[in-house]
C-alpha positions as CSV (number, residue, x, y, z in Angstrom):
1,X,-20.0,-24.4,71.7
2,X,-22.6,-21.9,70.6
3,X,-21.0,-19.4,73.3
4,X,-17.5,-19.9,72.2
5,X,-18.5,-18.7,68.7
6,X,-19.8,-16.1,70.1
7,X,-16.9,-15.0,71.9
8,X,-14.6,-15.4,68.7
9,X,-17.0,-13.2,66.6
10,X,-17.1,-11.0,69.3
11,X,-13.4,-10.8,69.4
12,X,-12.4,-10.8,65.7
13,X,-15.2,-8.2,64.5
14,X,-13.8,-5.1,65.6
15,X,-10.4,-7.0,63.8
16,X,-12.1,-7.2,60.6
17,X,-14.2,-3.8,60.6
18,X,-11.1,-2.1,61.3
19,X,-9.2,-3.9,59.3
20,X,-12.0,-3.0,56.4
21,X,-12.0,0.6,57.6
22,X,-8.3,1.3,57.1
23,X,-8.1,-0.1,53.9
24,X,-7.2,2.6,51.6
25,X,-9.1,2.9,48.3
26,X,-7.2,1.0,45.5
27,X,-4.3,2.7,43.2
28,X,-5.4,3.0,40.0
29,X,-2.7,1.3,38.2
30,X,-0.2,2.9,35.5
31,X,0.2,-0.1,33.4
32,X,-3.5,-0.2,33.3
33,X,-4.0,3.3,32.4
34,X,-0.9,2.9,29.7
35,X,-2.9,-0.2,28.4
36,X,-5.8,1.6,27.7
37,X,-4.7,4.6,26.0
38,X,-2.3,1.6,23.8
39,X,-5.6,0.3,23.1
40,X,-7.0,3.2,21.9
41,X,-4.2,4.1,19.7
42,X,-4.1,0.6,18.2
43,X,-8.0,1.5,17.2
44,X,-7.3,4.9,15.8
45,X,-4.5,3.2,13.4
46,X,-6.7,0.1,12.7
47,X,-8.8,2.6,11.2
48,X,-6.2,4.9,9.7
49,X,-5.2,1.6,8.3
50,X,-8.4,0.5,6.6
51,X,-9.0,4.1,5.2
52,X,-5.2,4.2,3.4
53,X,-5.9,0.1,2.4
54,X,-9.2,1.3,0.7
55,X,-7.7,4.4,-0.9
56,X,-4.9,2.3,-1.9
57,X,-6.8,-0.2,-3.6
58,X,-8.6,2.4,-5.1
59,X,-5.4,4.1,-7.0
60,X,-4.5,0.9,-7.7
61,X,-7.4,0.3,-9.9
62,X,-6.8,3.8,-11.4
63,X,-3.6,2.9,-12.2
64,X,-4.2,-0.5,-13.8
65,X,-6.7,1.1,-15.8
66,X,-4.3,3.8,-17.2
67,X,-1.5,1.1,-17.7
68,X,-4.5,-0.8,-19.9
69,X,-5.0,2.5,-21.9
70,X,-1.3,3.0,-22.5
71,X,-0.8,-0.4,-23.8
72,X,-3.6,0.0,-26.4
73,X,-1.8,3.1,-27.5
74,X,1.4,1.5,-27.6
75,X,0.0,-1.1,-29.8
76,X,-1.4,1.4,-31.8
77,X,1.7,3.5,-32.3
78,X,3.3,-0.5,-33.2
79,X,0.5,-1.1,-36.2
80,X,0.8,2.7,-37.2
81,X,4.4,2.5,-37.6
82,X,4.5,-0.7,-39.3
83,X,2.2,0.5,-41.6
84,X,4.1,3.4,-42.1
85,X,7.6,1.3,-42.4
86,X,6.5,-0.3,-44.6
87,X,5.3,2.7,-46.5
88,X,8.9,4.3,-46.0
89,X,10.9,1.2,-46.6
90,X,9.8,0.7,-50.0
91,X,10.3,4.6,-50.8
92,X,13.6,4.2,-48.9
93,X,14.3,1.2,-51.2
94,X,13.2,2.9,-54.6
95,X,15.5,6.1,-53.5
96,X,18.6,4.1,-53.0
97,X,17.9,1.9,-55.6
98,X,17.8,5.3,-57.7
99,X,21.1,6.6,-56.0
100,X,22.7,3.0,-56.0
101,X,22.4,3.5,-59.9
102,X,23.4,7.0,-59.7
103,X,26.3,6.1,-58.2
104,X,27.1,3.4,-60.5
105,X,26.6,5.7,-64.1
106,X,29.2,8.2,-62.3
107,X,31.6,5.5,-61.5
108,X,31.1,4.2,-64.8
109,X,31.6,8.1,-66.5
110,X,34.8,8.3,-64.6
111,X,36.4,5.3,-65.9
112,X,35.8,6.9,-69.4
């Protein structure tokens, strides 16, 4: 028994070191060089991504801040005006009173 595995080992080694021996070293493989440079991209715009996020969120604060500071003024220019309405109106209302009466002493003149 012990002879006949001999005999086969004898037999199939020159098999398999040849067979080892002729074996080309492996391809490297396209898809696996593609998928690595992909991968490389996709971490270059991951953090292209987090930089514009972060400058984003940044004018976006800028902007809510200006958009606070223009609705104070707007409500400012609303009270001012008021104020001022009223201010006008009842000077616009005296002067047409006056010309409301004006108007009625030279209707009444040229009925005379």
């Amino acid at each position: 028994m012990r002879s006949i595995k001999m005999l086969l080992l004898a037999m199939l080694l020159p098999l398999l070191l040849a067979a080892c021996a002729t074996v080309p070293p492996p391809q490297p493989d396209p898809l696996l060089e593609q998928f690595s440079i992909l991968r490389k991209q996709l971490l270059e715009l991951q953090v292209l991504q987090n930089d514009t996020r972060s400058k984003l969120d940044e004018k976006i604060g800028v902007i809510e801040t200006l958009t606070a500071k223009v609705n104070t003024l707007e409500d400012k220019i609303q009270v001012l005006g008021k104020v001022q309405g009223n201010a006008k109106s009842s000077t616009t209302t005296r002067e047409s009173q006056v010309h409301k009466n004006a108007k009625k002493k030279r209707q009444v003149r040229r009925q005379e």
